[in-house]
NUMI-972821 format. One line per 3 residues: number of its first residue (from 1); for each residue y, x, z of N, C-alpha, C, O, CB. Coordinates in nm, 3 decimals, decimal comma. Atoms other than C-alpha are relative to their C-alpha. Glycine has a CB too. Layout:
N
NUM> Y:X:Z:Y:X:Z:Y:X:Z:Y:X:Z:Y:X:Z | ... .
This chain:
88
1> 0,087:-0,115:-0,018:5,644:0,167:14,819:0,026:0,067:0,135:-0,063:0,112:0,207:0,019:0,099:-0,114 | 0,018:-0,046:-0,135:5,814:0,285:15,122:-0,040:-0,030:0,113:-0,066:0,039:0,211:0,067:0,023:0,030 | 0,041:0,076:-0,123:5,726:0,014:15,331:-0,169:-0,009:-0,021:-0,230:-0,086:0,053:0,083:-0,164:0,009 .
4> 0,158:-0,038:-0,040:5,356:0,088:15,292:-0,017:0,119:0,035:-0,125:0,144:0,089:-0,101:-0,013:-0,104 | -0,024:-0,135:-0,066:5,440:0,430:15,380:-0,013:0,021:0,115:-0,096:0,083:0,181:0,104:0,043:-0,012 | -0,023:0,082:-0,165:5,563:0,297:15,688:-0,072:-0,050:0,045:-0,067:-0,035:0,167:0,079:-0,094:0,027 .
7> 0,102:0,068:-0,027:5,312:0,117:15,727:-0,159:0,039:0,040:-0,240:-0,009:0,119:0,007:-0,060:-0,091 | 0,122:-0,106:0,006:5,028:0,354:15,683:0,007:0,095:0,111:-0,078:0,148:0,182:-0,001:0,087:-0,135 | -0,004:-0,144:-0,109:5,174:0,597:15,895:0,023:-0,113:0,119:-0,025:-0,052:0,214:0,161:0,154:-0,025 .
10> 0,012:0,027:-0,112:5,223:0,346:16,172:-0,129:-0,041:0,040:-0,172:-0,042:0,155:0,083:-0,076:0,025 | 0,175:0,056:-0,049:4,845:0,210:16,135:-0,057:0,133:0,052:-0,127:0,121:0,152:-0,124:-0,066:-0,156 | 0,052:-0,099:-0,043:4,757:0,592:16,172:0,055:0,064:0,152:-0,014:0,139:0,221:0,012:0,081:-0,108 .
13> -0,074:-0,025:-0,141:4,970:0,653:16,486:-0,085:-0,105:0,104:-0,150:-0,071:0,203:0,188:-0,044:-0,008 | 0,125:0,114:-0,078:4,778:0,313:16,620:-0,118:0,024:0,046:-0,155:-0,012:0,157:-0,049:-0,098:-0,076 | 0,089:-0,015:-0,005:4,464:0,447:16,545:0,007:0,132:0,105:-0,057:0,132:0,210:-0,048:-0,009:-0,123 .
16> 0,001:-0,156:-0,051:4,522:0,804:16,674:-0,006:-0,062:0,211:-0,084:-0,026:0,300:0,213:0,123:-0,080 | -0,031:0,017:-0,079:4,666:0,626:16,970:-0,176:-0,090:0,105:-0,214:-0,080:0,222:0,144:-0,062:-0,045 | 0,114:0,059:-0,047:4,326:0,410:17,014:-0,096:0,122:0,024:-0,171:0,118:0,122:-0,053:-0,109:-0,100 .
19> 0,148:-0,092:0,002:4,081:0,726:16,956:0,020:0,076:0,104:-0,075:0,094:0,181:-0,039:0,100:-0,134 | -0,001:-0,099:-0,126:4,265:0,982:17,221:-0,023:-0,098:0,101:-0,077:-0,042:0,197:0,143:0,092:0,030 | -0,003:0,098:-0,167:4,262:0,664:17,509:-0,189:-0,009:-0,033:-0,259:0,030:0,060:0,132:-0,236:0,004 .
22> 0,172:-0,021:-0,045:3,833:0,629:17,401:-0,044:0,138:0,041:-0,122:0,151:0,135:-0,105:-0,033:-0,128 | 0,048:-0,103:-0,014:3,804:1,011:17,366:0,005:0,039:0,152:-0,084:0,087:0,222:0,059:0,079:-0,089 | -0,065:-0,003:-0,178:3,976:1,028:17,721:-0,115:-0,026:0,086:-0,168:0,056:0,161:0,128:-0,137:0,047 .
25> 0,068:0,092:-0,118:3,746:0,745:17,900:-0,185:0,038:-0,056:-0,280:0,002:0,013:0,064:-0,224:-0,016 | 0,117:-0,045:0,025:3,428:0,900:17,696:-0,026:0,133:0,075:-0,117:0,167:0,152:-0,014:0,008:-0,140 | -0,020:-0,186:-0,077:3,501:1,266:17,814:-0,006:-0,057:0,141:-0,102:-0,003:0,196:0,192:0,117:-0,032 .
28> -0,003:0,018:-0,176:3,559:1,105:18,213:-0,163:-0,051:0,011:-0,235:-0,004:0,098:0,142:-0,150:0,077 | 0,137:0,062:-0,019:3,210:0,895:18,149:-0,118:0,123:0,008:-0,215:0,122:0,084:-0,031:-0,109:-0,134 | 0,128:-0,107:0,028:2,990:1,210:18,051:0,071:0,095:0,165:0,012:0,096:0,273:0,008:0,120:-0,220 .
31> -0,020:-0,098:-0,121:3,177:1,452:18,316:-0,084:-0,091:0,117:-0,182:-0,039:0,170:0,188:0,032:0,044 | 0,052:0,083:-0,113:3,079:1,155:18,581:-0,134:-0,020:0,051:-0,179:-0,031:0,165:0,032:-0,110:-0,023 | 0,169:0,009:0,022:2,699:1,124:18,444:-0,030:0,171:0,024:-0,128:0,207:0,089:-0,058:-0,070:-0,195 .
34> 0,026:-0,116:-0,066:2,712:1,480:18,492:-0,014:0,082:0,118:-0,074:0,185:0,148:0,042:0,034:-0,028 | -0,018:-0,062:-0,135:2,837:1,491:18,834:-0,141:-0,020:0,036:-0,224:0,063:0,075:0,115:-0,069:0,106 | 0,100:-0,002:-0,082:2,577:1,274:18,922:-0,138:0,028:-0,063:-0,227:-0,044:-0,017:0,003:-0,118:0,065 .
37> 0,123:-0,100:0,053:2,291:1,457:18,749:-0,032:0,085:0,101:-0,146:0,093:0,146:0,031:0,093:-0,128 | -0,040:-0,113:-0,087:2,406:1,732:18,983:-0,024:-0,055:0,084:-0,116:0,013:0,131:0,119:0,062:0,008 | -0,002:-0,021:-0,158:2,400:1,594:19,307:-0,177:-0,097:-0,017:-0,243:-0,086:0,086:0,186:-0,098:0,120 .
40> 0,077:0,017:-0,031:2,068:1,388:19,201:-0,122:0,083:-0,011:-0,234:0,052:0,029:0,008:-0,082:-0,026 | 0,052:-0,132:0,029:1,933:1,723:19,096:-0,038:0,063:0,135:-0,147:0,109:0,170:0,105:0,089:-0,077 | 0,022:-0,107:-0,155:2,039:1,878:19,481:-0,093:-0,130:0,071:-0,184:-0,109:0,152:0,199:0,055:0,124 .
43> 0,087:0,104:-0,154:1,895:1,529:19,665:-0,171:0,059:-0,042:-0,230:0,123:0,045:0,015:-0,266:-0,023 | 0,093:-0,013:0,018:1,562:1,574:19,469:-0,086:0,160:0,074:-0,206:0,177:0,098:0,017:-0,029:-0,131 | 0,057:-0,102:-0,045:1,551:1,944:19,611:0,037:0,003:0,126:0,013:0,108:0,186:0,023:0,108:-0,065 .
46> 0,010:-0,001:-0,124:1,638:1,847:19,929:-0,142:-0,116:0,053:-0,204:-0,125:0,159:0,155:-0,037:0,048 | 0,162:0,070:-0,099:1,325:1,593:19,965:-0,078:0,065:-0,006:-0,172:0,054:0,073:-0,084:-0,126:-0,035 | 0,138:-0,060:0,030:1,115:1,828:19,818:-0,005:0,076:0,131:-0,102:0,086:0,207:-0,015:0,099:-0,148 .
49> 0,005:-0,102:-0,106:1,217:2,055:20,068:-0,044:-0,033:0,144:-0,102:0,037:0,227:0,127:0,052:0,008 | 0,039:0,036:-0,146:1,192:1,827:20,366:-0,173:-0,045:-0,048:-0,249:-0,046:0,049:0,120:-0,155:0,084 | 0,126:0,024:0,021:0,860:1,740:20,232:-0,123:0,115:0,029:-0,232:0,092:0,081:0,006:-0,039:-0,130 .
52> 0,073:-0,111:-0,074:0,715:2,095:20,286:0,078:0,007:0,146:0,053:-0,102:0,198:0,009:0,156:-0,090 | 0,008:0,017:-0,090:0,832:2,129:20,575:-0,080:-0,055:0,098:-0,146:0,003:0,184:0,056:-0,018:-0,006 | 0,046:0,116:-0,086:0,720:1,827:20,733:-0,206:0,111:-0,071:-0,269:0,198:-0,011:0,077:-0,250:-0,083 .
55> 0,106:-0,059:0,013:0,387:1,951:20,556:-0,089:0,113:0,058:-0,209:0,129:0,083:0,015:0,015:-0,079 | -0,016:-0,170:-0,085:0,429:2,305:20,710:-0,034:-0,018:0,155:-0,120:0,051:0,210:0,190:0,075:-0,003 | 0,037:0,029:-0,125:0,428:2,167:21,051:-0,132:-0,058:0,021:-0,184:-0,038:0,131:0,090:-0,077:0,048 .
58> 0,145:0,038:-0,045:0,077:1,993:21,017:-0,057:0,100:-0,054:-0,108:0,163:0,039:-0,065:-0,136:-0,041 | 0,074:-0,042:0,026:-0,088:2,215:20,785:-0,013:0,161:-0,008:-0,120:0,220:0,005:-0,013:-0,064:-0,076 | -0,019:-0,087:-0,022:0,070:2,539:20,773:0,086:0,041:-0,158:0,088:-0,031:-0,258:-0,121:0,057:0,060 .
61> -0,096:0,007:0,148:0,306:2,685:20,479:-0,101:0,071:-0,106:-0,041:0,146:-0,183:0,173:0,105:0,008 | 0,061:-0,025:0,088:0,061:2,776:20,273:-0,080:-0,094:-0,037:-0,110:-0,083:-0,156:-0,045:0,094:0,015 | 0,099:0,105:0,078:-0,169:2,478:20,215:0,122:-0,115:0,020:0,097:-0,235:0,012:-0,187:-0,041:0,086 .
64> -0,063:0,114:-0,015:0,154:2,305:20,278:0,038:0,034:-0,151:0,012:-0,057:-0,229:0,112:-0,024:0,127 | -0,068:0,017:0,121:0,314:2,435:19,951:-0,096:-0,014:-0,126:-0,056:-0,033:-0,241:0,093:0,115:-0,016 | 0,107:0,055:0,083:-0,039:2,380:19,788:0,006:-0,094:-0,008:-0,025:-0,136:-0,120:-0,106:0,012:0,017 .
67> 0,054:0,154:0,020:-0,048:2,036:19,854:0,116:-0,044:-0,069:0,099:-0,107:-0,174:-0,037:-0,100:0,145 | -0,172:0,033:0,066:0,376:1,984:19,765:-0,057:0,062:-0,173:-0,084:-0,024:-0,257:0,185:0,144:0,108 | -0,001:-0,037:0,114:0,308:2,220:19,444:-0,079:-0,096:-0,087:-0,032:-0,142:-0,191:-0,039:0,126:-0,002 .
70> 0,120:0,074:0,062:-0,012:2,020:19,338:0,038:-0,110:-0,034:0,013:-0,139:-0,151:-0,113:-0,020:0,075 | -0,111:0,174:0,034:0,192:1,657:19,335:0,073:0,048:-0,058:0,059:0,009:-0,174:0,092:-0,103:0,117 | -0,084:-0,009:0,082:0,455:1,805:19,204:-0,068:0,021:-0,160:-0,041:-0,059:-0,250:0,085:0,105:0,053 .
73> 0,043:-0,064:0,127:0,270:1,987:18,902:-0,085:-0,174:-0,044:-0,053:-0,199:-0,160:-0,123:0,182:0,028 | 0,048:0,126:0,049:0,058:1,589:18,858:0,100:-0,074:-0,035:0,070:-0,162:-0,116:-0,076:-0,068:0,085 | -0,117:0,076:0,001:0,381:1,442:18,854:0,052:0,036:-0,152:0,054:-0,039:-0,250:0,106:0,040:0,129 .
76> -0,016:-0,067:0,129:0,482:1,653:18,580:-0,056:-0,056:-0,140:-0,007:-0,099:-0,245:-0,058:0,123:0,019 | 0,100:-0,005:0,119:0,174:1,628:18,383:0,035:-0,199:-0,016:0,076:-0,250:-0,120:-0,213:0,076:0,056 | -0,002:0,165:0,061:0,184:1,193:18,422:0,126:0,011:-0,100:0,098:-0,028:-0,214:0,034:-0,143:0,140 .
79> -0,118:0,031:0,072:0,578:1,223:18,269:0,005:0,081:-0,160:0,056:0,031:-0,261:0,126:0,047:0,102 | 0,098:-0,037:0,100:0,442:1,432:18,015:-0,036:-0,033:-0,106:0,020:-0,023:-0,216:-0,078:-0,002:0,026 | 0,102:0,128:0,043:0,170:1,215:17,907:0,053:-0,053:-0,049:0,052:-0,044:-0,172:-0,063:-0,087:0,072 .
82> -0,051:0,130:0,011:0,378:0,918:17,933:0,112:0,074:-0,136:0,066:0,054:-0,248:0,077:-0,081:0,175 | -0,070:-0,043:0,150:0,655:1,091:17,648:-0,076:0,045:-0,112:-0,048:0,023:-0,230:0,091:0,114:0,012 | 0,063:0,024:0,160:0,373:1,202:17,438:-0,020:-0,167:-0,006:0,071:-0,219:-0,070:-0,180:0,094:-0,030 .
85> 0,068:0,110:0,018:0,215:0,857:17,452:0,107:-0,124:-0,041:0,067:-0,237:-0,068:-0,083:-0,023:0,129 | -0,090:0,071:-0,006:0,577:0,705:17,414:0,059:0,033:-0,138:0,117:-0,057:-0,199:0,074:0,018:0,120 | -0,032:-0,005:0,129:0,653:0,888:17,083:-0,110:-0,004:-0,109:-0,079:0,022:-0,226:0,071:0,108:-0,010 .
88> 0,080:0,058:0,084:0,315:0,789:16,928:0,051:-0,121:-0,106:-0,029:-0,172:-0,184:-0,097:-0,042:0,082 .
């Protein structure tokens, strides 16, 4: 009886020992997918940004951020769409 004791409690030390080394390399995976969320979060607002701009210089900043807003807001609406039409 004691040696399943022993036994039990070393399979649970095993296990413990397996779940903190996944919990570890799961916790580094999400922080990582997070970083880069974040920095593809700032690139996306840095094209947008060079995108008026560049717009600004031909058309002026007001029909420039019409024309940027207007793609953006279609852009929107297709991804949208495409998730209703994806959980049909």
């Amino acid at each position: 009886m004691a040696e399943l004791l022993i036994g039990v409690a070393e399979l649970g030390e095993a296990e413990g020992r397996v779940l903190r080394r996944w919990s570890v390399r799961t916790g580094v995976a999400v922080m990582l997918i997070a970083v880069a969320g974040l920095i593809l979060l700032a690139s996306v607002g840095f094209l947008l940004a060079s995108l008026f701009l560049y717009c600004a210089e031909i058309w002026g900043t007001t029909v420039a951020a019409l024309v940027v807003g207007t793609v953006l807001l279609f852009i929107a609406f297709l991804a949208f769409w495409a998730a209703l039409r994806m959980t049909r």
